[in-house]
N, C-alpha and C positions, 0 to 999 in steps of 0.2 A: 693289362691288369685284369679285365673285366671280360676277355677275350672269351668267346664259346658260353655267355651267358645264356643256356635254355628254360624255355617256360618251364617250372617247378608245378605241380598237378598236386595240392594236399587232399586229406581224406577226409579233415573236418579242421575245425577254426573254435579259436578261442579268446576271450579277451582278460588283461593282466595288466596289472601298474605293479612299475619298478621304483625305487627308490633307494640312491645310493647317495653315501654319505664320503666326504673325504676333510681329513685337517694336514695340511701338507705348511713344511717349513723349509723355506729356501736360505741355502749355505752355499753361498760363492753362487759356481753355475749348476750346483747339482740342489735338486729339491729331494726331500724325502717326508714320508707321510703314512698314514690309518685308511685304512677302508673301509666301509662298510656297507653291507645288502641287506635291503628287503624287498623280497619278490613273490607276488600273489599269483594265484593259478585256479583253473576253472570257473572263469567267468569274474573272479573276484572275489568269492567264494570263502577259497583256503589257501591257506600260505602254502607255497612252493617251497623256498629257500631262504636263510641268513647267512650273513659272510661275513667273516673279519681278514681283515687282511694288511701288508706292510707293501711301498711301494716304493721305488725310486729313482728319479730319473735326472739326465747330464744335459747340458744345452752344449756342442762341441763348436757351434755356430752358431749365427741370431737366425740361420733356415735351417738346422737340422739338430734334433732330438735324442735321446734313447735312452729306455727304460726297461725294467723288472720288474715282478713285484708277485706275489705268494697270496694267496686267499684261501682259507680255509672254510669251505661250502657244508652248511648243512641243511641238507637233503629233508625234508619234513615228509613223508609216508603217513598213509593210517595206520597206527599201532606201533609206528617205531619211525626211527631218525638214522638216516649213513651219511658219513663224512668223506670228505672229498681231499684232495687237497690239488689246487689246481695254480699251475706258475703262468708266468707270461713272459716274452722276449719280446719287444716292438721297436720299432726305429720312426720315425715324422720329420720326413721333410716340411717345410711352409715357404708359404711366399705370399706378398703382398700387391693389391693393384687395385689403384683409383678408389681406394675404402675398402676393396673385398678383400680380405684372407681366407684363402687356401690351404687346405693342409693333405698331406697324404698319409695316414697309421699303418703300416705295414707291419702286422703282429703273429707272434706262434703261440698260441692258448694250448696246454698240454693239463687235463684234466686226469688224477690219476683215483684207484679205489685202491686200498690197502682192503678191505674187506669187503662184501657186496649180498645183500639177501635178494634184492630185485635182478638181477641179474646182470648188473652193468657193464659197461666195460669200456675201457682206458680210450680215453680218445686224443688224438692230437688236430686240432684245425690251424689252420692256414688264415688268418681275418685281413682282409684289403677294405678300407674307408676310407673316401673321400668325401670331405666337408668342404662348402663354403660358407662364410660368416660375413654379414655385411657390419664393419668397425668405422664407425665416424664420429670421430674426434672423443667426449667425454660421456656422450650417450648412455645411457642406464641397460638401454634397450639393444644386444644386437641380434639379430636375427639369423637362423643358419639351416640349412639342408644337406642332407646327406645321404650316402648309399655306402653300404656296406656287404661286401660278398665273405659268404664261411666254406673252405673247403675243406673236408674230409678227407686225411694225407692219409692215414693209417687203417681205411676200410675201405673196400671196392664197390664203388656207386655205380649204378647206372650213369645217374646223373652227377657227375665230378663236384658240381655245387651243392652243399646240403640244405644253404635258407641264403637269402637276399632280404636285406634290411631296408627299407628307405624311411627317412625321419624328416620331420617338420619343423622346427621352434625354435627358442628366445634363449637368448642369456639375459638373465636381470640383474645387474650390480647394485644387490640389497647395499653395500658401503666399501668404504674403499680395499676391505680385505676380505669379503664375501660375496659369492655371488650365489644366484641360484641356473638351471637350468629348467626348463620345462618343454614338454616335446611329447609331441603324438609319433608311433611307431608303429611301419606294417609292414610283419616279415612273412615273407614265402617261403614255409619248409617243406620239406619233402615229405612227409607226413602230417602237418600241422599248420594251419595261418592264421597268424596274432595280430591282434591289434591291441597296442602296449599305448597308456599314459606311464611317460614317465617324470619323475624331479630329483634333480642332480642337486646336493648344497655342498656348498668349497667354501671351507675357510682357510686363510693364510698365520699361522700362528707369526 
């Protein structure tokens, strides 16, 4: 999965908090749900992007997953605002052992521009993450790390990986149908290295 990871060499660094929002309702074994982004950029600065989005996902086992889900990105510029519209395909095995869980996201992010002033253009990544979670018994607190590789299917890289994620932090179960996330993140792009605070909040309607 992680095979032929090479050192990523950026050109400069930045730092950004994320903050995504989801209300998700579980029907049978399928959940469906709201998304939302807010994502800051240059230092903290000024707003990057907002997002709305629909998502949703099957359990076809108690170890494996799969979802969809549509987000529609806007893009914040000086002097003007471009819309994105970006889908996802992902599949997550899991598994469990001695309190740890496991998971593997195996996801295709296809980011598209119907119109573009900045010059963008269409991308499709490839995202592989693997998470472990330490879950013991009713704990409020469980703890997780993880790594995540992004490849670029649709451009010719020197380097086949575009940025490498690795994250740090907590689930905290604010109550029994809310939780929040919290996590420091630092990614190695190929032009760029971040260091993200981020907070995740989920509620279960």
């Amino acid at each position: 999965m992680f095979a032929g990871i090479n050192k990523i060499i950026a050109e400069e660094t930045d730092t950004r908090t994320w903050i995504d929002l989801f209300a998700t309702k579980k029907i049978h074994s399928a959940t469906v749900g709201l998304i939302g982004e807010i994502y800051t950029i240059n230092h903290n600065t000024s707003l990057e992007r907002t997002s709305i989005g629909l998502k949703g996902d099957y359990a076809f086992f108690s170890w494996l997953s799969a979802g969809t889900g549509y987000v529609l990105v806007n893009f914040k510029h000086p002097g003007y605002h471009e819309l994105a519209n970006r889908f996802y395909f992902q599949a997550e095995p899991s598994w469990h052992l001695s309190g740890f869980f496991f998971s593997l996201r195996e996801r295709l992010q296809i980011t598209l521009y119907p119109t573009t002033i900045n010059n963008e253009v269409d991308s499709y990544f490839w995202r592989n993450r693997f998470e472990v979670c330490f879950k013991k018994g009713e704990k409020k607190l469980e703890p997780l790390i993880s790594i995540e590789t992004l490849y670029l299917i649709n451009h010719i890289e020197t380097n086949p990986i575009s940025e490498i994620r690795y994250t740090l932090g907590t689930y905290y179960h604010f109550a029994k149908n809310q939780k929040f996330k919290f996590y420091g993140m630092f990614t190695e792009g190929t032009h760029l290295d971040r260091y993200i605070l981020g907070v995740v909040y989920d509620i279960k309607l």
